[in-house]
Structures are given as C-alpha cells and as structure tokens.
C-alpha positions, 0 to 999 in steps of 0.5 A: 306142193300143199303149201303153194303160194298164191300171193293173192289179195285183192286191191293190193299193189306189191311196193317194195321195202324202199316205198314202204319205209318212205311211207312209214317214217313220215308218221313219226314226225308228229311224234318225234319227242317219244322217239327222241326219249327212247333215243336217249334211253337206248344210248344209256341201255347200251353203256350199260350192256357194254359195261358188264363184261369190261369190269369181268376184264378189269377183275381178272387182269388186275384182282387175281394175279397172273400165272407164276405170281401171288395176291403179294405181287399185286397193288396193296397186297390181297387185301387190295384185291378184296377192297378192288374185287368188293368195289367192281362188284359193287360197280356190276350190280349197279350197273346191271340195276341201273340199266334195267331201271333205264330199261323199264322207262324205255319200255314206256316211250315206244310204247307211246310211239307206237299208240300215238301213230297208231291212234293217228293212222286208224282215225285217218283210214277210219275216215278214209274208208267212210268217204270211199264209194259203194264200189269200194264197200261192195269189194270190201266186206266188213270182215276184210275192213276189220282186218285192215283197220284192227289187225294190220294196224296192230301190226304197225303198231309193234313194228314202229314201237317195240320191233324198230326201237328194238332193232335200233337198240340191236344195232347200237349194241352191235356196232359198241361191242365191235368197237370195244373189241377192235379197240381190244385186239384188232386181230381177233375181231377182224376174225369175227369180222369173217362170220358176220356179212356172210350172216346178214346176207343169210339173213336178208335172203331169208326175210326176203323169201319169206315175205311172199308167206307172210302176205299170203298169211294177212290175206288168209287171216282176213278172209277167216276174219271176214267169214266169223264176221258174216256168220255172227251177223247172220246168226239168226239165218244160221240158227233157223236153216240148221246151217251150223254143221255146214258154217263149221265146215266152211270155217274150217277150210277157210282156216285150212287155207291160213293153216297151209300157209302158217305151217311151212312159214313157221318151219321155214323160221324156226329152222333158220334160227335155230341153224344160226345159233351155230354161229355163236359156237364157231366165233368162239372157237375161232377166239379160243383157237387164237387167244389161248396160245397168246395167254401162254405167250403172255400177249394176251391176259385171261381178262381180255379172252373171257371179256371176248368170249362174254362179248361173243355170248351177247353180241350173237342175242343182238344179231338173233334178235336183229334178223328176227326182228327183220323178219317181223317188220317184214310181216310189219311192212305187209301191214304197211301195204295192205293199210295204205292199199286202202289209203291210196284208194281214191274215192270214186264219187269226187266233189265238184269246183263250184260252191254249195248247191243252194237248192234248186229251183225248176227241175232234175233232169237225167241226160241219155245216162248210161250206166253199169256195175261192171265193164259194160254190163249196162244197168240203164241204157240212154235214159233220160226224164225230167223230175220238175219241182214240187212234183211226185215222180215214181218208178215201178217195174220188175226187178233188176230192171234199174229202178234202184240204180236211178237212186243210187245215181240220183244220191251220187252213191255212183256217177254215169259212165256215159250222161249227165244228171243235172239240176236247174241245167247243171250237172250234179257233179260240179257240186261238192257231194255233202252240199247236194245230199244234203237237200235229199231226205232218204228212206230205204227199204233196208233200215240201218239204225245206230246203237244208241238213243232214238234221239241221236238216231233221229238227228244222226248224232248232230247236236245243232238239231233240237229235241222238239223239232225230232220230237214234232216230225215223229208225231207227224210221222205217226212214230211218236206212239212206238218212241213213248212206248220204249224204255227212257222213250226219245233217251231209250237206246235202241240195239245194233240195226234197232234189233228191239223194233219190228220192222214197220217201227223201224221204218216209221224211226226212218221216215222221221230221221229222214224228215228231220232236217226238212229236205226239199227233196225226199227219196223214198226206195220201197219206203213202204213194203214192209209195214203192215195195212194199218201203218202203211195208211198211217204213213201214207196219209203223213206222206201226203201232208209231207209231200205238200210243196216237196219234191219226191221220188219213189220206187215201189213195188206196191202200186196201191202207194204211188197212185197218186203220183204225178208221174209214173215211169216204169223201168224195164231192161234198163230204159224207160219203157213208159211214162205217165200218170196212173190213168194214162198208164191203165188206158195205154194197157202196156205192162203197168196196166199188167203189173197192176192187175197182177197185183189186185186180181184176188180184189173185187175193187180196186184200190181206189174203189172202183172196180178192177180195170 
C-alpha cells in the first residue's frame, strides 16, 4: 500500500516500553521536589473535580422536595431551601475557583519538571555527541543530529511534563469517580465496570499498533530536517548552478515520504477517537436503563441519577484523554529511543590507562598499519615509517592513495584495524586522547572558524591563554595585517566558518590558532594550497622559523612547499611506494620525479632556480 511502513532508522535499536521507561524515570530524580509539588497540586485538583457533581447530588435530594412532597415538608420550609440552595452554589463557584487557581500553579511545576530534565538530557547528549568518533558524524549529518538534540528532546520534554502529570491527574480522577460511585451504588458502577477493560484493552492495541507509525514519522521528520539543513549550508552552490527547481522537487519528495506516513497515522487516530466517544453514550444508557425504574421505585433519588449521569460526562474526558495521552507518549518513547540510541553509542576512539603523555622524546613510528573505512576496503596496507624528533617528513601522491587517512590515524580521529602507531616505542592508544592531541598543532585544508571574536578564535575560547601571546603568533604568521584590518580587530566577530575572510586569510587565522599553544608537533594537511603566490611565501618563510626545533608533518599537493622537507614519502594505493628526501627522489625517477614534473613543466626553472630535471 501507498502507505507501507518500513521502520527504517538507522542506528536505532527497537526496545520495548519496559527499557524505556526504566531509562526515563531516572531523570527525574534530580528533580523530584517539581514532581512532589505537582503530586500535591494534582491531589487538590482532583477533590476539586469530584466535588462538583456531589453538591448537584446534595441540591436535588435534599433543596428541592421529593415527588408527591412540597418546599413545607423540607427542613426549614422554602425559605431553608433558598438559604441551602444559595449556600451550595456558593460552595460550587468556590470550588470550581478554587481548583482553576490550583490548576494554574500546577500547570508551573510540570513545566519546570519537563525544562529541568530536559536542560539536563540535551547537555549530556550535546556532549555525548562531541566525544563521539568521526565514524559517528560521517553517518550523522548535521540535519539528523539536529533532530535528535532539538526535536526528539522536545518531545521528551512534553511527555515527562505536561502528557505524564497529566495522565497521572487522568488516572487519579478516574480511580476517585469510580470510588465515589461505588460507594453510591455498587450495582450501577459494576455495570459501568463491563465497558471499561474492554476500552483499555482497545486502547493499548490501538497505541501499540501505532507506534510502528509514529517511528517511521520521527525518521522521515529527520531526513526532511536534515535536507533544509544541507541546502541552507549550500546556498550559495544552490544559487549559482541554478539548482533551486531541482532542491524543491527533492524537497518535496523527501516531504512526501513524511506525508505517507503522517496521513494514514492520522486517520488511523482520529478515527478511534472519535468511535470511542460512543462509549460515553452506552454508559449512560446502561445508567437510565437501571436507575430510573429505581426513582419510580423510590430506591433510588434524582440526585443520585443525575450525579451518575455528571460523573459518566467527565469520567469519559479522563479516559479520552488518558488513551490520547498513551498515544503521545508512544511518539514521547520513540524520542526516548532514538535520544538514547546516540547516548548508548559508545565512542569509537577511547582513552588509554597510562597517564598523560608528557611529550615524547626520539620518534613516532607507524608499525605494519592497516586500515580501512569500511569492512576490509584497505585504505593503507602494512604501512610502516619513522618520524624522529625535530624532524620535517612530508607525503605527497595522487589522491585517494591514504595521505589524509595517515593524519586522521596520526590525530586518533580513527584507530588501525591492524598495527600499531606508537610514540617513543608506546602505542598511542595507551594514552588519554585529550593528553596526546594536546601536543599536535593542526591546520587543515577545510578551515572552520567559529563565530565570535578573532580572539576567542585564536585561543579556542580558553580564557587561561593571554592577548599578547595570540597577538605575537599572529604577527609571526603574517596574520596580524588582515586581524588590524577588521572592525574591533583581535575584538572583531568573524562570521559562521569566518564567511567575512577570503580563504587564504582564513588559513593564515588558522596557522595562528594552531601555533598558539606552541605544540611540539605540528600537522599541516594541504595547509598551504589555497593561498595565493605572495601569502604562500609569506607563510612559507613563517613556517620555516616555526618549524625550527618542531617536528612537522605535511601532506601536499603543491611540491614547491615540501622541498626542503627531511623526508619525503609518497603514498600510492595504500603503502609507501617511496621515500627520500627531494634530491634523492628526482634521481630515483620513479613517480615523485613525475608528479614533479607534471606540475612544473609550463616553467623554464625550477623552483629552486635551476633548470627543470
């Protein structure tokens, strides 16, 4: 059918409601003051409620007179009844105020329940998600993320706030009205009695079958979520291939796949609800058939009918309510799984037992290292080489071949499959992760800045780090003539990924945040390719002071920055096909002498000044 369901969402294990519910109820321990409120509140709502139809009872048995008597027959004659009639509708209007007042401050405390664990739940898979692995984010795009930190929490949120002290409040008045009735007339109610488990029972059927919509429903919301997201970023790619007809229609079929779902679900819903209201009709006909004989009879009085028939009219608005309210926590619970789906993730890049890695002091060595991606798709095959201390090694080779992979190994962004990567003989692996990034200074072809101030930019938001130690790398890096040059300058808010900055700027405020915490080790991945001429020798000529006595590592494209590397490796089909330094490489003639002619041969010189080998 048009509305198949396929229950897909990827990274979700299906739990049932008993998991769940033991995973909800601990979050409101820290909180329990809030809940013991609204517990209080709830109990004085409730007397309020069942109060109401007691005092109808009390004016038609004992204000207005029995059939075949007069006002004279009653207490005090008619003017007693007007001073007893005046008196409960006193008592009614009180009574009603009373609880809407108490309704209104328990409308408060749920809602400080549900923001309070709610608050709490997003910090922790906010910073859950932050110490997961790249794996993770590369399954993950920022759409889905924003789903399950902003959507699905939100959901929470109303299930343990308003849906769950509301259902308590449901059931609470139920199980009051149900007393006060039996305790009325035991017959009538265990007449009542009949409809009701055949009505629950109904009713969990019905939110069981429905959860299967309700999950597919959050998967589809999220990739709609995670398309807007896509295109918004890419707005400018969008704009200028003319691909705004192709993202709407894209965007609408990703809409149509959430509309095939949202449809049937709804008329599955509204069509239960609105065939449950004919229960309501049914009790009170099973009251009038059984009580208005017994009037006649005069075993039963009209108060005590009518407060039936009230109590009927309201006890089916909790039960309405209540199934309605199963079936929002069943979307609530949906939240719950796919929330602690990512909280249950476990990060794939784990700390070591030993303590924090002062440094290191002869080399890095890579130990027969394989790696892949996905299943046994190898990246790098057994690779293994040396990186002593103080020492500039650089890849190169086509792309694809794993340069980048040896940097994302290197920064434990990924751990090897098979192999060791080790520093001074230990693997890196035995170290806390934070300890050993911590030596490693990182520029990156793609530059990420935050919004905010160059500043904060430059020290990463840490406070401990002064002005004039960003402001002396800056000017180091040659980076000090495009900050001065900005509004507010090193105070000047830079846009989301430092949009107000060309790209060689932003790499020049990426070689400084990189260098401000004076790394021993510094990793630079095509650090270089988008400057122009002019920049590049300027940062080149930085580098070289920088490098003094640091150890670096540096992929390239660009051969004319790695020639006076220490050594040079290139990286073909996963493994290193050869090493050297940039003499010996030419002389070898093997593909570094070719990539190095492919790239200068429009030059009568080379870039050294002599002519092209």
């Amino acid at each position: 059918m048009w509305w198949h369901i396929d229950e897909s969402d990827e990274g979700i294990r299906r739990q049932s409601v008993i998991e769940l519910l033991r995973k909800v109820l601990p979050l409101f321990r820290p909180h329990a003051k809030y809940m013991y409120i609204a517990l209080g509140l709830l109990l004085l709502i409730t007397a309020s409620q069942l109060i109401g139809p007691l005092i109808i009872e009390y004016v038609f048995n004992h204000v207005f007179p029995a059939p075949g008597k007069t006002f004279a027959d009653l207490p005090g004659g008619a003017e007693g009844s007007v001073r007893r009639l005046l008196l409960a509708a006193l008592l009614y209007i009180g009574v009603a105020a009373g609880g809407a007042g108490v309704a209104y401050f328990q409308a408060i405390a749920p809602f400080r329940l549900g923001v309070n664990i709610i608050t709490d739940l997003k910090s922790k898979l906010f910073n859950h998600v932050l110490h997961l692995g790249l794996d993770f984010h590369e399954k993950y795009p920022p759409g889905k993320l924003l789903s399950r930190v902003e959507s699905d929490t939100e959901t929470l949120r109303n299930m343990v706030g308003d849906v769950a002290v509301n259902m308590l409040r449901n059931v609470m008045f139920f199980i009051g009205i149900l007393v006060v009735m039996f305790i009325r007339d035991p017959v009538i109610t265990a007449w009542i009695l009949i409809l009701v488990p055949v009505q629950f029972g109904l009713t969990l059927v019905f939110v069981t079958f429905m959860r299967k919509y309700w999950r597919e429903w959050r998967a589809q919301w999220a990739i709609v979520l995670g398309y807007v997201t896509e295109y918004v970023q890419g707005v400018d790619i969008i704009q200028q291939f003319n691909y705004q007809d192709r993202a709407r229609e894209r965007l609408r079929e990703v809409n149509l796949g959430k509309f095939r779902i949202e449809v049937p679900a709804m008329f599955f819903e509204y069509g239960f609800w609105g065939l449950f209201v004919y229960s309501e009709i049914v009790a009170i006909i099973i009251v009038l058939v059984i009580g208005v004989p017994r009037v006649f009879t005069g075993s039963l009085m009209i108060g005590t009918l009518l407060m039936f028939i009230e109590f009927l009219r309201q006890m089916f608005v909790p039960i309405m309510q209540l199934s309605e309210q199963l079936s929002f926590a069943q979307r609530g619970l949906i939240s719950v799984e796919r929330i602690f789906g990512i909280l249950e993730t476990k990060p794939s890049i784990v700390d070591g037992p030993a303590q924090p890695i002062p440094g290191f002091s002869r080399e890095i060595a890579f130990e027969n290292v394989w790696f892949a991606y996905e299943g046994e798709h190898w990246i790098l095959r057994d690779v293994s080489f040396t990186i002593p201390k103080g020492q500039k090694v650089a890849f190169v080779g086509t792309s694809g071949g794993g340069k980048s992979t040896i940097i994302n190994l290197l920064l434990r962004f990924y751990d090897p499959q098979k192999g060791r990567i080790t520093v001074d003989g230990r693997d890196i692996r035995d170290y806390p992760v934070k300890s050993w990034r911590s030596l490693i200074g990182l520029v990156l072809q793609d530059i990420f800045l935050f919004p905010g101030s160059v500043e904060n930019n430059l020290k990463v938001f840490d406070k401990s780090v002064a002005i004039e130690r960003v402001e002396e790398i800056a000017h180091i890096v040659r980076a000090n003539g495009i900050i001065e040059k900005l509004p507010g300058k090193y105070s000047g808010e830079l846009a989301e990924r430092g949009g107000n900055l060309s790209v060689g700027e932003r790499q020049l405020v990426s070689f400084a945040r990189a260098l401000v915490y004076d790394p021993p080790i510094l990793v630079l991945d095509e650090a270089t390719s988008s400057v122009d001429p002019h920049t590049e020798r300027l940062v080149q000529e930085a580098i070289d002071r920088l490098l003094a006595g640091r150890t670096a590592v540096i992929v390239a494209h660009r051969l004319s920055t790695i020639l006076n590397a220490d050594r040079i490796m290139l990286i073909h089909d996963g493994e290193v096909a050869e090493s050297g330094n940039h003499d010996e490489l030419l002389e070898l003639d093997g593909v570094y002498a070719k990539l190095f002619r492919l790239q200068f041969a429009d030059l009568s010189l080379s870039p050294t000044g002599g002519d092209v080998q």
